[in-house]
C-alpha positions as CSV (number, residue, x, y, z in Angstrom):
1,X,-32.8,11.9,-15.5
2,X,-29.6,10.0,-16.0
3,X,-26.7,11.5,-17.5
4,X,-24.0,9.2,-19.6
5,X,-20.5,9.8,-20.2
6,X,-18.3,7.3,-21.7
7,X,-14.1,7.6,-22.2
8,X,-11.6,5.6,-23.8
9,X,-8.7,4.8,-21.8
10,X,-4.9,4.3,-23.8
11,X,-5.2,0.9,-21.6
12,X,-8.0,0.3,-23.5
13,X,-10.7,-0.2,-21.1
14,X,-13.9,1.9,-21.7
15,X,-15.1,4.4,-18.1
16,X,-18.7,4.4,-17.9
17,X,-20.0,7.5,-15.6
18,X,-23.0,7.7,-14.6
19,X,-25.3,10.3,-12.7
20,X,-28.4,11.7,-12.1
21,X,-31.6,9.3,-11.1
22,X,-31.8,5.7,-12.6
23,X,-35.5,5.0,-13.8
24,X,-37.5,4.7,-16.4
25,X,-36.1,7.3,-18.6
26,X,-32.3,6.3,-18.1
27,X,-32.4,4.6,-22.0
28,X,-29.4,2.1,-20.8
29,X,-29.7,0.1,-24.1
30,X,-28.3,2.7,-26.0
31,X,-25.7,2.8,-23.8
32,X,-24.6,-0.5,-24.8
33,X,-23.9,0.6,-28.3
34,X,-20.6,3.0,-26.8
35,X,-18.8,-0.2,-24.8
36,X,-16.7,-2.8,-27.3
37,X,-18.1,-5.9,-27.3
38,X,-15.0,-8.7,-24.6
39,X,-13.1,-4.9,-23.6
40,X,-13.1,-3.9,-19.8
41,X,-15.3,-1.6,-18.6
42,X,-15.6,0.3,-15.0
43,X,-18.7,2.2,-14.0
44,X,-18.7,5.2,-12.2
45,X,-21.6,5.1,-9.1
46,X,-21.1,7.6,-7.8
47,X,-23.2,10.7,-8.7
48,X,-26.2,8.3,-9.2
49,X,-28.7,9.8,-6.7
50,X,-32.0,8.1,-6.9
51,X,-33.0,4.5,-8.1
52,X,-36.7,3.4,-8.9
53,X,-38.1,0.2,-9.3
54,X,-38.3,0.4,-12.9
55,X,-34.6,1.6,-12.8
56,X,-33.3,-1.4,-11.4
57,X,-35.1,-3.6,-13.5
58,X,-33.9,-1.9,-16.6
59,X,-30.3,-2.6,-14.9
60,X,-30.1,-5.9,-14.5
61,X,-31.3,-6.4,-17.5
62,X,-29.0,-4.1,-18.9
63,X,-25.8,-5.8,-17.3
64,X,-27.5,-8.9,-18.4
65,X,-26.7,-8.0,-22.0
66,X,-23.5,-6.4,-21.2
67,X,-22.7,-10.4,-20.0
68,X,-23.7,-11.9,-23.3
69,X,-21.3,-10.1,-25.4
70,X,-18.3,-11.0,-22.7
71,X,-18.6,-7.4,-20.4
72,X,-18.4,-8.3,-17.2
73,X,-18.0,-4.7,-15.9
74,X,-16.7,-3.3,-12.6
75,X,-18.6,-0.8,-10.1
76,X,-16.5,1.8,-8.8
77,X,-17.5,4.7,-6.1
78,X,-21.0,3.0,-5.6
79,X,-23.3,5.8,-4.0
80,X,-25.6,4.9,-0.8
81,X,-28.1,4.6,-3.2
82,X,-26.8,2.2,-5.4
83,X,-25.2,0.1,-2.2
84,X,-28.8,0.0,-0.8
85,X,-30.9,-1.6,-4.2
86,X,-27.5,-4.0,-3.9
87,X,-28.7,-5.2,-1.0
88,X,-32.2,-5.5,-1.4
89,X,-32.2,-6.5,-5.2
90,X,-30.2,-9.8,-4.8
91,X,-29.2,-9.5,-8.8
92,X,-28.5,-5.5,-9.1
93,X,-24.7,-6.3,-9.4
94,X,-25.5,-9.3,-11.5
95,X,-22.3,-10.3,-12.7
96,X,-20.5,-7.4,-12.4
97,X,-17.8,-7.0,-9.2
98,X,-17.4,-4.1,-7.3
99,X,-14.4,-2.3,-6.8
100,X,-15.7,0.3,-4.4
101,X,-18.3,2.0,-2.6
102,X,-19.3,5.0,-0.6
103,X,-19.6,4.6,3.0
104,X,-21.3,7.8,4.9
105,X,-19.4,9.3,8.5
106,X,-20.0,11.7,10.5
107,X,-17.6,14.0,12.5
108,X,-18.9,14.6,16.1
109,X,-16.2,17.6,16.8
110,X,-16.5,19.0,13.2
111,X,-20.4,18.4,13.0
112,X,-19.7,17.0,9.2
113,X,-21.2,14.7,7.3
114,X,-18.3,12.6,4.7
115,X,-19.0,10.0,2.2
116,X,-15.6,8.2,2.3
117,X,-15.0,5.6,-0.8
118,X,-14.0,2.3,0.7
119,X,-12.4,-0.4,-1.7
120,X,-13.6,-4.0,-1.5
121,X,-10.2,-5.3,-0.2
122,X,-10.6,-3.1,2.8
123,X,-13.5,-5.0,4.1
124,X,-11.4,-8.7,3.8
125,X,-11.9,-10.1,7.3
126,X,-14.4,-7.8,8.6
127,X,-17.0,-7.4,6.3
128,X,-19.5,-6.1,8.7
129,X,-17.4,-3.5,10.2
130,X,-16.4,0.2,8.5
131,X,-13.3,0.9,8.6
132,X,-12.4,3.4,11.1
133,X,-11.8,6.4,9.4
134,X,-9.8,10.0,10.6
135,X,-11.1,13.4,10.0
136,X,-9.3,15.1,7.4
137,X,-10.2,18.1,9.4
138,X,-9.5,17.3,13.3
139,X,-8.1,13.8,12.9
140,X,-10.3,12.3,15.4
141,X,-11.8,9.2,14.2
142,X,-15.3,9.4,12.7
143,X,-18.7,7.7,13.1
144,X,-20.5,5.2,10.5
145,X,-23.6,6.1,10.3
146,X,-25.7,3.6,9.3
147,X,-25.4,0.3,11.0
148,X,-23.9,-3.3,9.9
149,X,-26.6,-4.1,7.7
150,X,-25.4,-1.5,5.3
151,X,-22.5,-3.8,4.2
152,X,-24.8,-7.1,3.8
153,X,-23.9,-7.7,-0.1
154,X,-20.0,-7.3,0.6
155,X,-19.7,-11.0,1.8
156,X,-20.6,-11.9,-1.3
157,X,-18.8,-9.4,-3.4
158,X,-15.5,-10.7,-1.7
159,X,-16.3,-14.4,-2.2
160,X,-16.9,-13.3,-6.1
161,X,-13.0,-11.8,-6.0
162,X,-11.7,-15.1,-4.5
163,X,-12.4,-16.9,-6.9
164,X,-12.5,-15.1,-9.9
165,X,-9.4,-13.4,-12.0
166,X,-12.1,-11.3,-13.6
167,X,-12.2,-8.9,-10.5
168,X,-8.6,-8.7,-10.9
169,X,-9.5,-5.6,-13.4
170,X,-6.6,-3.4,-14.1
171,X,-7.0,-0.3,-11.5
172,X,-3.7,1.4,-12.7
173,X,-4.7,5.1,-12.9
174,X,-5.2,5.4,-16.4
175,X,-8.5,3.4,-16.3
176,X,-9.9,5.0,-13.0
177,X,-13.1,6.3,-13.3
178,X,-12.7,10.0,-13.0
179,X,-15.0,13.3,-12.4
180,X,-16.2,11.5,-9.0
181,X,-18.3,13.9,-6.8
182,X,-16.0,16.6,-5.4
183,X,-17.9,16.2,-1.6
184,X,-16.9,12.7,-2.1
185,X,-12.4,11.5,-1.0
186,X,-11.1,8.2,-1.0
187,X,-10.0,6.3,2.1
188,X,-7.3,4.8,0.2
189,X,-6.1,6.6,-3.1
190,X,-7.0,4.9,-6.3
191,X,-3.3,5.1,-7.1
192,X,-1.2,1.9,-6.1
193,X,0.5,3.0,-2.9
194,X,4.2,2.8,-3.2
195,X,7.0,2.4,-0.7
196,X,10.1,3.8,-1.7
197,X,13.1,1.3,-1.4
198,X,16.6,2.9,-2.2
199,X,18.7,0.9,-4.9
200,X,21.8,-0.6,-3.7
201,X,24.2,-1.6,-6.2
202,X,24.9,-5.2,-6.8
203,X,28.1,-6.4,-4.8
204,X,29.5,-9.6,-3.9
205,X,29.2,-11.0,-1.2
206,X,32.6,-12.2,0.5
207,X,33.1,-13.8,3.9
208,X,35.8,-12.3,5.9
209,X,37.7,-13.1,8.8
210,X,38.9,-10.7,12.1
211,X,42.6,-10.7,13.4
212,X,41.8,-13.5,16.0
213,X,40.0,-16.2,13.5
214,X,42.7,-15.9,11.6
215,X,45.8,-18.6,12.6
216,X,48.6,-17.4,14.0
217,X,51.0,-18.5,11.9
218,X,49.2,-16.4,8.9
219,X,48.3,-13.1,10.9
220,X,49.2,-9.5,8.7
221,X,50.4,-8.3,11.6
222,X,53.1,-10.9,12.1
223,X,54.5,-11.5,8.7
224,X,55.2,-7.6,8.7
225,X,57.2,-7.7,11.7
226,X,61.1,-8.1,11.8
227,X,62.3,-10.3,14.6
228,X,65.1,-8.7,16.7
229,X,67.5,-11.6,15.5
230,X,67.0,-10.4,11.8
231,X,68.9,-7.0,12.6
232,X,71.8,-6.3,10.9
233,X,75.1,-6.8,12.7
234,X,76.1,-3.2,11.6
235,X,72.8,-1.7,13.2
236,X,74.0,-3.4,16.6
237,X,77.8,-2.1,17.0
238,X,75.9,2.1,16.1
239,X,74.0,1.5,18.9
240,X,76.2,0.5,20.9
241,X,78.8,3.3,20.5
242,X,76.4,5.5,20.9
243,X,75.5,4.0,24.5
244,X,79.3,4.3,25.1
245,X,79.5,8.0,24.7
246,X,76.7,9.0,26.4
247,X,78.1,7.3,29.7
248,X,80.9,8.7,28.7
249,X,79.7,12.5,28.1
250,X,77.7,11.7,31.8
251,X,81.0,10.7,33.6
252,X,82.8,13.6,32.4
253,X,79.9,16.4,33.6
254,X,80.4,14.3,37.4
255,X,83.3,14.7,37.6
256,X,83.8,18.5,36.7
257,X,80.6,18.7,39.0
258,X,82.7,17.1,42.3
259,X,85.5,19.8,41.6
């Protein structure tokens, strides 16, 4: 059976979770009723563990309706499950983009098995390839493992994103889908990673000159010195009395020396 929560975010997007099996009993329509008619919407993949045929019918048809009022939702934390009826139900996402999905590992040292959640932006050049991924445990990279054919709708999903503002959905963490399965981290936090840059304060900018640019004519060092010619007279005769008594005292310690 499919369990429902809905929230209302202060951002005012509505977070869909759902979880359980999606089939015949999931009643999706009523769902409809909780989500504004135009608002933003994410939904929460991640718990959903089992997806009939008559589930996936219901959901297309379901985010078919969700379209014709102006929801174009996004998927976040997309289980294995819902990744595999994704890529053999051409339509499952219909118009909706997804954000995010779970991507199984395996820890050879640790003997673990990990669903990491991979965001869509991850996959941008290589969208056959999982990201390599450390174990939060050891640290040695993990294993995928499934095998490339596991990431066949993602091609698609990043064409969508290219070309379309709509997958541009506000992912600020007040709109996050929360209560994700607790077996379950993110490769890459949900929260916009930020690089600390320290604030300098604002100062101009002026071009300055060492002692040898500057001519030498207009050197500090020069225009502070006094040229020997610019003594005064008076300064001159001192010193020179005071040359004369020194020979003076000299001659006089001589000559009582030689006696």
């Amino acid at each position: 059976m499919l369990t429902a929560t809905v929230e209302q975010r202060k951002s005012g997007a509505s977070v869909l979770k759902l979880a359980g099996a999606l089939d015949e009993r999931s009643e999706l329509p009523d769902l409809a009723d909780k989500i504004g008619a135009g608002g933003r919407l994410l939904i929460n993949l991640s718990g959903v563990e089992r997806v009939s045929s008559i589930g996936a019918r219901d959901w297309v048809a379901w985010l078919a309706a969700l379209d014709a009022r102006g929801v174009k939702p996004a998927l976040v934390q997309c289980s294995p499950q819902i990744v595999a009826q994704m890529n053999l139900v051409k339509e499952f996402a219909s118009t909706a983009f997804v954000r995010s999905f779970q991507v199984p590992y395996r820890c050879e040292d640790c003997a673990k098995y990990v669903l990491q959640v991979i965001n869509l932006s991850e996959m941008e050049g290589r969208p056959s390839k999982a990201p390599t991924q450390p174990c939060e445990a050891c640290g040695k990279p993990m294993s995928f493992t499934e095998d490339a054919t596991y990431f066949a709708f993602v091609p698609e999903q990043l064409k969508r994103a290219r070309t379309s503002s709509a997958a541009l959905l506000d992912s600020q963490p007040e709109i996050q889908a929360r209560g994700s399965n607790p077996e379950v981290r993110s490769s890459s936090s949900d929260l916009s990673r930020r690089v600390s840059q320290p604030r300098l304060p604002q100062r101009a900018s002026h071009a300055s000159l060492s002692a040898f640019q500057i001519p030498t004519h207009e050197r500090t060092s020069q225009r502070n010195l006094v040229a020997p010619s610019e003594l005064k007279p008076g300064g001159n005769l001192v010193l020179i009395m005071i040359v004369v008594v020194l020979f003076a005292v000299v001659g006089v310690l001589l000559f009582m020396l030689a006696t």
